[in-house]
Backbone as a printed PyTorch tensor [residue, N CA C, xyz], in Angstrom:
tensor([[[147.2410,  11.6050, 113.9120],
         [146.1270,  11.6150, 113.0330],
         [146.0930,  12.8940, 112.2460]],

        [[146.0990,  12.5630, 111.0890],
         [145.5090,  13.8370, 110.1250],
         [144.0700,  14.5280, 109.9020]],

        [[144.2030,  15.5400, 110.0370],
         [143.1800,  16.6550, 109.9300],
         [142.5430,  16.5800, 108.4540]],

        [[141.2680,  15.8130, 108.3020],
         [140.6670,  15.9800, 107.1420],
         [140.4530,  17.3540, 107.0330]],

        [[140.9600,  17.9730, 105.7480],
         [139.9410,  19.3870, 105.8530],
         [139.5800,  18.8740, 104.3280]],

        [[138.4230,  20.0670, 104.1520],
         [137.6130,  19.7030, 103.1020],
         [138.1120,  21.3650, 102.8040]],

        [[138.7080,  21.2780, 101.5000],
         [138.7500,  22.6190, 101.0750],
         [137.7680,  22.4500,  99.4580]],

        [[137.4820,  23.2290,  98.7600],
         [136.6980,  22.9280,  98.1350],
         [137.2820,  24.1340,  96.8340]],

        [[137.9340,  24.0570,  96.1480],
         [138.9050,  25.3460,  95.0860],
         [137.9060,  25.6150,  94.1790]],

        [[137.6640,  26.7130,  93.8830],
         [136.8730,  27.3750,  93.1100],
         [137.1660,  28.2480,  92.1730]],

        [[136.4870,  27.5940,  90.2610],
         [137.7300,  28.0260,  89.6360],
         [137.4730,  29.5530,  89.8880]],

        [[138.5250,  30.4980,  89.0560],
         [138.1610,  32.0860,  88.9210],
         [137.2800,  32.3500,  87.8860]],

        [[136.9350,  31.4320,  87.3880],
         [135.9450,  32.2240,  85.9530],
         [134.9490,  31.9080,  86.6170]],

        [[134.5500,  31.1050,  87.5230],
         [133.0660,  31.2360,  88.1000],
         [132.9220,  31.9020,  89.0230]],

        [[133.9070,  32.5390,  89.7840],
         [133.8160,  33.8010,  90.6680],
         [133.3370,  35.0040,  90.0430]],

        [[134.2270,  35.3540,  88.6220],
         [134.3580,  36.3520,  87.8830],
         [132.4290,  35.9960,  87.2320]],

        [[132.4220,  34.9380,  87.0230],
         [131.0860,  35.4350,  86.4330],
         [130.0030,  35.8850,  87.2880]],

        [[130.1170,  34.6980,  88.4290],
         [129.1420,  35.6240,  89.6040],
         [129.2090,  37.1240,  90.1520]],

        [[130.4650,  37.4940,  89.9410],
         [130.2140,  39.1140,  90.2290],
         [130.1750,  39.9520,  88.7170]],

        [[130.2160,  39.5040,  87.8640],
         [129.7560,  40.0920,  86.8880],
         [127.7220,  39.6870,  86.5890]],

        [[127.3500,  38.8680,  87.0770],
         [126.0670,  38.8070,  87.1500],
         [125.2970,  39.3060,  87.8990]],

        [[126.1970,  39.1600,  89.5120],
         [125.4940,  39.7700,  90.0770],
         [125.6340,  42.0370,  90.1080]],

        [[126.3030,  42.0290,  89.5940],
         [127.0100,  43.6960,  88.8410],
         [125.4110,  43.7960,  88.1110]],

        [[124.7150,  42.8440,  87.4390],
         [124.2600,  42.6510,  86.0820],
         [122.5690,  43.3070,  87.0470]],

        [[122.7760,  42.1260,  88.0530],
         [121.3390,  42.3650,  88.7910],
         [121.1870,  43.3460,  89.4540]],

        [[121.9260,  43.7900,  90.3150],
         [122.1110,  45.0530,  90.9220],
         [121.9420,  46.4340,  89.9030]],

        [[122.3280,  46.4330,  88.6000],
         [122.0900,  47.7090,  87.6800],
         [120.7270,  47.5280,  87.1510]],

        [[120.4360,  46.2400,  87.2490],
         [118.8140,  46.1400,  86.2020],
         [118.4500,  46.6570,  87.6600]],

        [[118.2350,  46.4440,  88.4790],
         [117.6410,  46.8070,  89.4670],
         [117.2350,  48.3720,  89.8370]],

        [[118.5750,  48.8390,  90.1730],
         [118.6510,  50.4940,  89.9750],
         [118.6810,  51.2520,  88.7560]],

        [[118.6210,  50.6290,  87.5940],
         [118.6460,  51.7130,  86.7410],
         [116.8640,  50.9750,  86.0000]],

        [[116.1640,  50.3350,  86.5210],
         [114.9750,  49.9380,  86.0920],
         [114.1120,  50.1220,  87.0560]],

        [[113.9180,  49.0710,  88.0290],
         [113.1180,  48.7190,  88.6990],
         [112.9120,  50.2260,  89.6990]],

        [[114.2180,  50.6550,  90.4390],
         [113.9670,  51.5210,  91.8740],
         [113.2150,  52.9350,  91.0990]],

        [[113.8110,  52.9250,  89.5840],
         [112.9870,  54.3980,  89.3640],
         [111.6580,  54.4890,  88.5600]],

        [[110.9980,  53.7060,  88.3650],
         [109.3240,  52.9020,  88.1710],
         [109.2200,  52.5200,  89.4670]],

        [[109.5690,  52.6090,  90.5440],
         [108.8420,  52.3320,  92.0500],
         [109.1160,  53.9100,  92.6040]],

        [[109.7580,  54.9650,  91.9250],
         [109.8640,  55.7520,  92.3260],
         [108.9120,  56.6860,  92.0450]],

        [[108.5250,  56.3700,  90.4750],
         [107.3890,  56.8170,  90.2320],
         [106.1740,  56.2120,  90.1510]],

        [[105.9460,  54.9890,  90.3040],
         [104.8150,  55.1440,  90.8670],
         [104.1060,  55.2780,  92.2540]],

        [[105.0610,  55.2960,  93.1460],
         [104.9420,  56.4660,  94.2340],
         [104.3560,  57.7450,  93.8400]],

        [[105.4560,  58.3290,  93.1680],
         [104.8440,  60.2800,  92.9100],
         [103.7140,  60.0510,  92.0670]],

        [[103.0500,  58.9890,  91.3590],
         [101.9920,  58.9490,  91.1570],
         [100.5830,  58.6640,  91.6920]],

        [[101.2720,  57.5080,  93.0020],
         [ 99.7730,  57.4510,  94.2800],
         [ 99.7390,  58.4490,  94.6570]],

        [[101.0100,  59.6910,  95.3560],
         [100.5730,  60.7990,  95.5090],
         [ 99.8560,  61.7850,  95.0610]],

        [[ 99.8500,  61.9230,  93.7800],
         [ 99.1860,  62.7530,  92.7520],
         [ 97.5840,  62.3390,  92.9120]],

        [[ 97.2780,  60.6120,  92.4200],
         [ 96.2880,  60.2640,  92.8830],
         [ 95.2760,  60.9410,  94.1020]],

        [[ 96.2610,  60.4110,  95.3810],
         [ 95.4630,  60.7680,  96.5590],
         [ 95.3270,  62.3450,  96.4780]],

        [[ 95.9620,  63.1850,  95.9310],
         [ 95.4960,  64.6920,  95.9130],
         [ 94.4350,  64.8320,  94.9860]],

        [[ 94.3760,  64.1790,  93.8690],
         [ 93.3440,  63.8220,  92.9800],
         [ 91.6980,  63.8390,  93.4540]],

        [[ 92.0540,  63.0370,  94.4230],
         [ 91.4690,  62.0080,  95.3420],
         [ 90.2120,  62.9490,  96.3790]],

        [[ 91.5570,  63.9970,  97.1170],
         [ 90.9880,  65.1240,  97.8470],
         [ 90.1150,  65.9530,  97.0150]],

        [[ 91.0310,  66.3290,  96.0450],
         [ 90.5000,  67.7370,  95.1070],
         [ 88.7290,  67.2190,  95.1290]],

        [[ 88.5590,  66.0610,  94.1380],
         [ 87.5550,  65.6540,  94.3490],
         [ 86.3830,  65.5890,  95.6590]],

        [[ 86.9440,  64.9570,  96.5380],
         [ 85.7610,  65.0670,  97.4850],
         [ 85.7180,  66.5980,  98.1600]],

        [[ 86.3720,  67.3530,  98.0040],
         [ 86.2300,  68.5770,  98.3340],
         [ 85.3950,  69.3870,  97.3970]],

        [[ 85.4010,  69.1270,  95.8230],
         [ 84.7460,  69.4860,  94.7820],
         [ 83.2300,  68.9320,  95.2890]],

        [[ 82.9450,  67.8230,  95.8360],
         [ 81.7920,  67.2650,  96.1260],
         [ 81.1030,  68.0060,  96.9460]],

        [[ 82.2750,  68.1780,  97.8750],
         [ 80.9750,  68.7730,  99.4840],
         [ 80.8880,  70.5350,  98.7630]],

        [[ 81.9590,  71.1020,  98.1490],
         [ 81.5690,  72.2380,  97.7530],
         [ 80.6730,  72.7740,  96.7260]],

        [[ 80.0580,  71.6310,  95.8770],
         [ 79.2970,  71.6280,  95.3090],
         [ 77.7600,  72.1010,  95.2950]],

        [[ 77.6740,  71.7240,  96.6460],
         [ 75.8790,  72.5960,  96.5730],
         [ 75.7590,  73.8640,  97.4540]],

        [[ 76.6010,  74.2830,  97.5900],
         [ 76.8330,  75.5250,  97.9770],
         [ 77.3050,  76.6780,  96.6330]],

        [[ 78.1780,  75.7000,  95.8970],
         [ 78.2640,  76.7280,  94.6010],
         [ 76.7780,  76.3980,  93.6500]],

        [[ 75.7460,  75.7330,  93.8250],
         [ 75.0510,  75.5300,  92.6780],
         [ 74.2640,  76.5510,  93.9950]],

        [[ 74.4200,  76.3640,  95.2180],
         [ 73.1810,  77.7860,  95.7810],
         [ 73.4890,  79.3930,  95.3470]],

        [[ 74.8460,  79.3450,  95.4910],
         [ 75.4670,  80.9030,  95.1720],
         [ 74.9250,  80.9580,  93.7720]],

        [[ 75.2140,  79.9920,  92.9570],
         [ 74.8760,  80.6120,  91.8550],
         [ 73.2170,  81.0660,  91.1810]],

        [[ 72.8340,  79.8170,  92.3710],
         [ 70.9670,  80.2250,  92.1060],
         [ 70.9390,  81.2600,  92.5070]],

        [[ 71.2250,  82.0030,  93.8250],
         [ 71.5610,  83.4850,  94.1970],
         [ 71.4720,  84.3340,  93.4780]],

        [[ 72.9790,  84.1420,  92.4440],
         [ 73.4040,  85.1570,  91.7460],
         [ 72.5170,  85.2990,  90.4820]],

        [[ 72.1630,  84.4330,  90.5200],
         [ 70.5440,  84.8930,  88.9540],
         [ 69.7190,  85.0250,  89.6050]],

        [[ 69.0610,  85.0610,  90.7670],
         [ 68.2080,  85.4570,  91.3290],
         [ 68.6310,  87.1070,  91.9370]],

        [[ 69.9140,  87.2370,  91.8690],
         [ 70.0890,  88.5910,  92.1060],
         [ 70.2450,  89.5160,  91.3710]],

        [[ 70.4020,  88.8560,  90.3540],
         [ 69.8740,  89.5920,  88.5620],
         [ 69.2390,  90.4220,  88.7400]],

        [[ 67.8900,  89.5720,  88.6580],
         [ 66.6750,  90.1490,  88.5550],
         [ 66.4320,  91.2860,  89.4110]],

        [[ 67.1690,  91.0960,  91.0520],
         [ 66.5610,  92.0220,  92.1930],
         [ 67.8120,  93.2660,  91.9250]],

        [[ 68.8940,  93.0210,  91.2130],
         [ 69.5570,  94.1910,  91.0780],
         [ 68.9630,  94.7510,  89.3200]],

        [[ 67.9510,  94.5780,  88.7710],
         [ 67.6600,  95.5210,  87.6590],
         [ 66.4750,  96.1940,  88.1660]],

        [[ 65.8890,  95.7040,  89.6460],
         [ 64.9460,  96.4720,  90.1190],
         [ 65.3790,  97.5300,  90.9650]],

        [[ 67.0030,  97.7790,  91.3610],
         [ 67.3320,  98.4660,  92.1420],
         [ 66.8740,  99.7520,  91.7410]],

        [[ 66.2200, 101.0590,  92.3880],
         [ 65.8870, 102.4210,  92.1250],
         [ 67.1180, 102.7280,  91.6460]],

        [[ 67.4580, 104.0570,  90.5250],
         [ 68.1250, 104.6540,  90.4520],
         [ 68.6490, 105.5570,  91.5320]],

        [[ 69.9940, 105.9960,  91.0320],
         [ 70.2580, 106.4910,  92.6780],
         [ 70.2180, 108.1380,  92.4790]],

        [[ 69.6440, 108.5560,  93.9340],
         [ 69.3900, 110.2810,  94.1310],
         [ 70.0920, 110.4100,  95.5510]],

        [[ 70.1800, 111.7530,  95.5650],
         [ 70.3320, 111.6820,  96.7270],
         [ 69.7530, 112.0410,  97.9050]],

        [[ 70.6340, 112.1520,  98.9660],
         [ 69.4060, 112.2810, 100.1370],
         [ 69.4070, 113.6570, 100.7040]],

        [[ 68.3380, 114.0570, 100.5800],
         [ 68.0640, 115.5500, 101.1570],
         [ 68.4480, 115.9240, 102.3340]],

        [[ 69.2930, 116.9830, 102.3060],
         [ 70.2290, 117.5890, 103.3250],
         [ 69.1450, 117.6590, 104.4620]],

        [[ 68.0850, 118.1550, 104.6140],
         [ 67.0760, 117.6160, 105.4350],
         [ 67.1590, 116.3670, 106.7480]],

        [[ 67.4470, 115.5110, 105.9770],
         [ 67.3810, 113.6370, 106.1570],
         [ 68.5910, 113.5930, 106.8040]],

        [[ 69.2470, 114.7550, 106.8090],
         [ 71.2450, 114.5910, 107.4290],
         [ 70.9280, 114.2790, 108.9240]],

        [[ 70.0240, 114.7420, 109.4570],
         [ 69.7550, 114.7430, 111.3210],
         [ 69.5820, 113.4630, 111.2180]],

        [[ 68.7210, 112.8990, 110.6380],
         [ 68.0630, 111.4750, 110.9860],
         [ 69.3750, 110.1490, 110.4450]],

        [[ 70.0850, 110.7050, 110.2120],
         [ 70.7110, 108.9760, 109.9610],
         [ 70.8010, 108.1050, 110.8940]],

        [[ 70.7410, 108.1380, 112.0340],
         [ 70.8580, 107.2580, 113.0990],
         [ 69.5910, 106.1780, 112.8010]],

        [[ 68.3760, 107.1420, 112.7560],
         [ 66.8070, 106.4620, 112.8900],
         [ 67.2190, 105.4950, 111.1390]],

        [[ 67.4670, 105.9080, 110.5500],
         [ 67.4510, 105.6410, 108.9080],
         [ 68.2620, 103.7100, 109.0890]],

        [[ 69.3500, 104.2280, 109.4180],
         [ 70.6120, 103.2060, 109.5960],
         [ 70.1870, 102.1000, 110.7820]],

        [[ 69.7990, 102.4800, 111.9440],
         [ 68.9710, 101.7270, 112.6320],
         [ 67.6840, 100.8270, 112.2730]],

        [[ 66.9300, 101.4180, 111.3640],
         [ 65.8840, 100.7050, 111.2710],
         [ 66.1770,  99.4920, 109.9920]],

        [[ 66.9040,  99.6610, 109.1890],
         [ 68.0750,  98.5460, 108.5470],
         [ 68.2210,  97.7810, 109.3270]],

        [[ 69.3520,  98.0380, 110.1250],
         [ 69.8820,  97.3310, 111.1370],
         [ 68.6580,  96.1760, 111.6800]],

        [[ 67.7240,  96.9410, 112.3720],
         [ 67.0980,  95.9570, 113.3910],
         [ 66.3400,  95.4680, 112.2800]],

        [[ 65.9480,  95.6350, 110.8320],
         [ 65.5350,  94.5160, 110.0400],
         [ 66.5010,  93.6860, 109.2940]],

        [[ 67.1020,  93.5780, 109.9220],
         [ 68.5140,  92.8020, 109.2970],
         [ 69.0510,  91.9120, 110.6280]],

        [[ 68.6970,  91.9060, 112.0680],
         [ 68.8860,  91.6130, 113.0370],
         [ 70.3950,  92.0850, 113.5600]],

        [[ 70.5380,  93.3040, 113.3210],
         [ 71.8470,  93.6500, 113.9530],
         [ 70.9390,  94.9960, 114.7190]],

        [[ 72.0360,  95.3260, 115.8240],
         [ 72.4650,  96.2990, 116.5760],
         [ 73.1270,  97.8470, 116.0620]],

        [[ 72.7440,  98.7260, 115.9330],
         [ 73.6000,  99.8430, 115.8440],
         [ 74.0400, 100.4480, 116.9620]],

        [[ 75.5380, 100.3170, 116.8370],
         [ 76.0830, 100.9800, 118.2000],
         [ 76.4920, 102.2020, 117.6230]],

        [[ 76.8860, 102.8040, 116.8710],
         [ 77.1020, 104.3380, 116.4490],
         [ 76.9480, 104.2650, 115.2310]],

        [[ 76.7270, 105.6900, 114.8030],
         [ 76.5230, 106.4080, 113.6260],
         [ 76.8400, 107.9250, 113.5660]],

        [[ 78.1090, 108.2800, 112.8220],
         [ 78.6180, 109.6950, 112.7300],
         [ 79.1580, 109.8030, 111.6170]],

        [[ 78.3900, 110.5630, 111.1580],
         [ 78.6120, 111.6040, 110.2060],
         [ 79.7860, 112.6570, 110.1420]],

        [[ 80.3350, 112.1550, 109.3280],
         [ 81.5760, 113.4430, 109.1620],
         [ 81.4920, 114.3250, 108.2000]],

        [[ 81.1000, 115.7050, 108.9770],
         [ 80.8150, 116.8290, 108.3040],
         [ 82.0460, 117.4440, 107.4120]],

        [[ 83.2300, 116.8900, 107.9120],
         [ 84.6050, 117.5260, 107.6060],
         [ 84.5580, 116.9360, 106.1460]],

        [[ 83.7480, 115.6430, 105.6550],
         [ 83.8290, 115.3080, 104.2930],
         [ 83.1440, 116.2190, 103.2080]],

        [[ 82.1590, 117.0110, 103.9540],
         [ 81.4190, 117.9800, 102.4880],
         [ 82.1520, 118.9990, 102.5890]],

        [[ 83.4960, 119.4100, 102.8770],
         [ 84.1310, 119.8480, 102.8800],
         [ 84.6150, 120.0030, 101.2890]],

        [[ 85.4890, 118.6410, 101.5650],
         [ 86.2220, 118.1800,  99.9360],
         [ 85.0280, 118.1920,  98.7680]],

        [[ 83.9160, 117.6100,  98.7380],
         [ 83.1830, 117.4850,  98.0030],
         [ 81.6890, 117.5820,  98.4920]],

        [[ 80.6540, 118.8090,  98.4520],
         [ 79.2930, 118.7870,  99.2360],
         [ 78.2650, 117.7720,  98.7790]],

        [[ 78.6910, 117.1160,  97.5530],
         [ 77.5190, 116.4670,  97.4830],
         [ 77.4180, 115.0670,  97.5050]],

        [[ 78.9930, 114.5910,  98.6680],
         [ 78.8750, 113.6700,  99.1600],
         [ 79.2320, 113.4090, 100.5970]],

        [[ 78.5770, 112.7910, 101.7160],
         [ 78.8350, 112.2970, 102.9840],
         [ 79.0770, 111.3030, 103.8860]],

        [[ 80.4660, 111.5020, 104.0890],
         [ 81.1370, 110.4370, 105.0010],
         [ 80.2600, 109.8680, 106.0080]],

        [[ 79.8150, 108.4470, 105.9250],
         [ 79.5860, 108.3550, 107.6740],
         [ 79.8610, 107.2130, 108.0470]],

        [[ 80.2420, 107.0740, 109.3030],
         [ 81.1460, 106.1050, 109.9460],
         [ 79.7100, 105.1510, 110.9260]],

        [[ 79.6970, 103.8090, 110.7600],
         [ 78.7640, 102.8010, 111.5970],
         [ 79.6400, 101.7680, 112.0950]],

        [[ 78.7000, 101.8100, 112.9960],
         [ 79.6400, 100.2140, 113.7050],
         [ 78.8650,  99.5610, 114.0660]],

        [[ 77.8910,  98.3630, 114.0450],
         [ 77.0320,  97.5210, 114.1870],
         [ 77.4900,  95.9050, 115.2370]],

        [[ 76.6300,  95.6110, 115.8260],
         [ 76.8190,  94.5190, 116.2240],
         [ 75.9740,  93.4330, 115.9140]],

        [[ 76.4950,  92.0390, 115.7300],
         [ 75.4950,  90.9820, 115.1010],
         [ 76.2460,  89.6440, 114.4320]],

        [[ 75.6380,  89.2050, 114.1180],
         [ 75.7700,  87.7100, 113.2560],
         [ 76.2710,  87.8680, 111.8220]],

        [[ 76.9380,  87.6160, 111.3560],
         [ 78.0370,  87.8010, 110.2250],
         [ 76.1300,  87.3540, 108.6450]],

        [[ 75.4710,  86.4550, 109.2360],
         [ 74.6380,  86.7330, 107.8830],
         [ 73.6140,  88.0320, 107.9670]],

        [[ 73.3090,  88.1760, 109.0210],
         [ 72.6240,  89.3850, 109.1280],
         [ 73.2450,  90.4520, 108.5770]],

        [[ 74.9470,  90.5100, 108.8960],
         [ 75.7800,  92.0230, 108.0700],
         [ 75.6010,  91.5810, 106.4270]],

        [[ 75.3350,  90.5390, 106.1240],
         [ 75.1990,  90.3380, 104.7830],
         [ 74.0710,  91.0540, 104.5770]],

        [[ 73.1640,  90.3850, 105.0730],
         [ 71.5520,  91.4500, 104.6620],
         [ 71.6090,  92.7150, 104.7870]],

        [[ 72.2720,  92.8990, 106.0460],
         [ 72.1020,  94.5690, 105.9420],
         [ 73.3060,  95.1760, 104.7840]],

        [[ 74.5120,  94.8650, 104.6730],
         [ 74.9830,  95.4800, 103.0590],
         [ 74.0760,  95.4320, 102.0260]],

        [[ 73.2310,  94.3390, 101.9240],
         [ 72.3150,  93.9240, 100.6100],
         [ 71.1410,  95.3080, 100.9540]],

        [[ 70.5640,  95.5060, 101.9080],
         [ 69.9640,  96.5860, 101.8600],
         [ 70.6010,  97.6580, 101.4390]],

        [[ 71.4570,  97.9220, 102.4880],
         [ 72.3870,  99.3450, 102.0290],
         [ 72.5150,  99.4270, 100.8070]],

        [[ 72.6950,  98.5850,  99.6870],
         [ 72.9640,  98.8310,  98.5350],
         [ 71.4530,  99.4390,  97.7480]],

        [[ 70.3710,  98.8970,  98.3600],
         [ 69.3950,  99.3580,  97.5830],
         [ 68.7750, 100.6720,  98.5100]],

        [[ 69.4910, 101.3850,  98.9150],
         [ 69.4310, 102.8800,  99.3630],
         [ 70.0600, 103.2220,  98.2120]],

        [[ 68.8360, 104.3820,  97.7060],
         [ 69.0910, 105.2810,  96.6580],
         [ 70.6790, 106.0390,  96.2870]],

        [[ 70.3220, 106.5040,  97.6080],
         [ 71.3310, 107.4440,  98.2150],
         [ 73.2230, 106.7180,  98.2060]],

        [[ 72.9940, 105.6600,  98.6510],
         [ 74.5700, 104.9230,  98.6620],
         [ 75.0490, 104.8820,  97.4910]],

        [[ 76.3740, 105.6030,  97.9410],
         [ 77.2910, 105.4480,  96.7590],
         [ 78.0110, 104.1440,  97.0340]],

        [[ 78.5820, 104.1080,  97.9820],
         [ 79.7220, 103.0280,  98.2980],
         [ 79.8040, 102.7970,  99.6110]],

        [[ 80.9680, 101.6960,  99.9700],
         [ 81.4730, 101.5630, 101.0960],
         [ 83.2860, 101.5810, 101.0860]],

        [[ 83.7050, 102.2180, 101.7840],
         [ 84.8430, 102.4910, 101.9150],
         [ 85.8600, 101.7690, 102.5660]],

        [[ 85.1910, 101.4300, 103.5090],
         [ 86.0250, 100.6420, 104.9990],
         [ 85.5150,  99.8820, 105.5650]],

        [[ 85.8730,  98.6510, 105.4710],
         [ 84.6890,  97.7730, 106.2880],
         [ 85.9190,  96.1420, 107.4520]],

        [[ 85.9740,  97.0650, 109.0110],
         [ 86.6240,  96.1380, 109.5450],
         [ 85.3740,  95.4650, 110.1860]],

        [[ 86.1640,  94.0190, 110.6570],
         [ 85.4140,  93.3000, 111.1490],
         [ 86.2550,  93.1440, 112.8480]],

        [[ 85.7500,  92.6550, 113.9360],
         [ 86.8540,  92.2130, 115.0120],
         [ 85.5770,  91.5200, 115.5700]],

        [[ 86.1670,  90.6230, 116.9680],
         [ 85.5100,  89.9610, 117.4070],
         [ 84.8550,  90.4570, 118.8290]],

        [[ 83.9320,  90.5620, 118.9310],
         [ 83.4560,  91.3940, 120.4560],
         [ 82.9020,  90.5970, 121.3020]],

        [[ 82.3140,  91.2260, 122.2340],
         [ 82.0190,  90.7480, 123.5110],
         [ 80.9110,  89.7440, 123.2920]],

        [[ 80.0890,  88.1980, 122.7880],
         [ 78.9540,  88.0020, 122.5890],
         [ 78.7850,  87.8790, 121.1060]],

        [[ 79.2710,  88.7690, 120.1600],
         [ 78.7430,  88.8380, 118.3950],
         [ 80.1030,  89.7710, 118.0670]],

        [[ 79.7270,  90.1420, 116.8090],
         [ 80.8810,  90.1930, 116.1220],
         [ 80.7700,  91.9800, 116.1740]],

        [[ 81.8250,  92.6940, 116.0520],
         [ 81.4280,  94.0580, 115.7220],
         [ 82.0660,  94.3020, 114.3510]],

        [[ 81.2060,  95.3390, 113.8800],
         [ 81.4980,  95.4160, 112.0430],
         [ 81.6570,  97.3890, 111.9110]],

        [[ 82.5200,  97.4670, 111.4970],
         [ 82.9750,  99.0290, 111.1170],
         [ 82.7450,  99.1740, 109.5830]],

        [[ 82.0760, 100.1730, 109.6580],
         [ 82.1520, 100.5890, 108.4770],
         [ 82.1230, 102.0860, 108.0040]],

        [[ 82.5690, 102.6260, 106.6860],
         [ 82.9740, 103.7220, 105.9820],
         [ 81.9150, 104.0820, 105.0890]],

        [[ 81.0040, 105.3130, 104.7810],
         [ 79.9440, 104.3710, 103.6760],
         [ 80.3130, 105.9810, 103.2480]],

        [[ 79.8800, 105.9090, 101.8230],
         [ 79.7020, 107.1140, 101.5260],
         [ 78.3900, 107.7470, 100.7750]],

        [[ 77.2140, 108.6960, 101.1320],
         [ 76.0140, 108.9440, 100.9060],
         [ 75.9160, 110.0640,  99.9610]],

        [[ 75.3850, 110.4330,  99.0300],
         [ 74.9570, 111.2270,  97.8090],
         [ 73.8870, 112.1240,  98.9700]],

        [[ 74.2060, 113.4760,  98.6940],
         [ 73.2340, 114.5160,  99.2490],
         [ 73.0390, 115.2400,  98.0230]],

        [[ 71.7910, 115.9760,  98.1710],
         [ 71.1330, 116.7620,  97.0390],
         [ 71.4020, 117.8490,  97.3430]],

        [[ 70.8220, 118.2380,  99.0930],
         [ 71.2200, 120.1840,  98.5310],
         [ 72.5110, 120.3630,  99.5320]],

        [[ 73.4150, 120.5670,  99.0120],
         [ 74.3490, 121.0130,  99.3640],
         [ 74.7950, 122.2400, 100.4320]],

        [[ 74.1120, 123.0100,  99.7700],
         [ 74.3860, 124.2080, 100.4520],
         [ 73.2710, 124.4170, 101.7730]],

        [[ 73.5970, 125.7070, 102.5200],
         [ 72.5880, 125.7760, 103.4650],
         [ 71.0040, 126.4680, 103.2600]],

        [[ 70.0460, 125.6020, 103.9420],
         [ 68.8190, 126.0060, 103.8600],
         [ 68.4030, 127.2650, 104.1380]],

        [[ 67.0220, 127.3100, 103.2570],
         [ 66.9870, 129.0520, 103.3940],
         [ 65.5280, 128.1770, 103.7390]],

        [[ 64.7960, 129.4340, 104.6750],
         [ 63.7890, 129.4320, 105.0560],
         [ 63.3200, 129.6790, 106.9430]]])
């Protein structure tokens, strides 16, 4: 008995065209389709950062419309600030009581206050003094906001922060305007 086989011959021009078509689909593919799916990928991405920026713009929003009510409201309280004098060589003993009573209306702690005499050295009619406070990070806000409306303050120099035992401890550098310089007669 003979072996039916079924062979089935297939001319070459319809081979040749199927791999030239399919050549055809494969390039529309990659040179169209994969790089418009490529970008609009890098464009959902862009989106979703879009996306963030925004709701982050949202929640930060009434916090910048408070700062800024602040800051015109601090207008006004910085054209009332006194001009600045300084503080009578007198008043040099008391900085502790001075700086303290800030402090505890500001709800912080003063743990030191020293004066460095070695600064009227370089210049007498200004004085170094070194604080270190303990407290709640808005309270050191209030108390800088005071400090600034001391006549006497020129500046602040140094201001570390670290974390302590209970609250925060705050260092600071300040530098104070003195009037009489030299030593008292009397």
């Amino acid at each position: 008995m003979e072996e039916n086989k079924l062979s089935i011959e297939v001319p070459w021009r319809i081979i040749v065209y199927l791999l030239i078509c399919g050549t055809g689909v494969l390039v529309f593919i990659l040179g169209g389709i994969y790089p418009s799916y490529r970008n609009i990928v890098r464009i959902d991405g862009s989106i979703a950062s879009l996306k963030a920026q925004i709701e982050e713009q949202k929640v930060l929003s009434p916090l910048y419309q408070k700062l800024r009510k602040e800051l015109t409201a601090g207008n006004a309280v910085a054209e009332s600030i006194p001009p600045k004098s300084g503080l009578s060589a007198r008043w040099m003993d008391n900085l502790s009581p001075i700086f303290g009573e800030i402090a505890a209306k500001c709800g912080l702690e003063v743990s030191g206050v020293a004066p460095d005499v070695k600064s009227l050295v370089d210049d007498p009619h200004f004085l170094s003094v070194g604080l270190v406070l303990k407290g709640n990070f808005f309270n050191f806000q209030k108390f800088l906001l005071e400090l600034e409306n001391l006549p006497y303050m020129c500046g602040i120099e140094e201001l570390q922060i670290r974390e302590g035992l209970g609250a925060r401890e705050y260092f600071l550098k300040t530098w104070l305007m003195i009037d009489n310089p030299g030593p008292e007669s009397g």
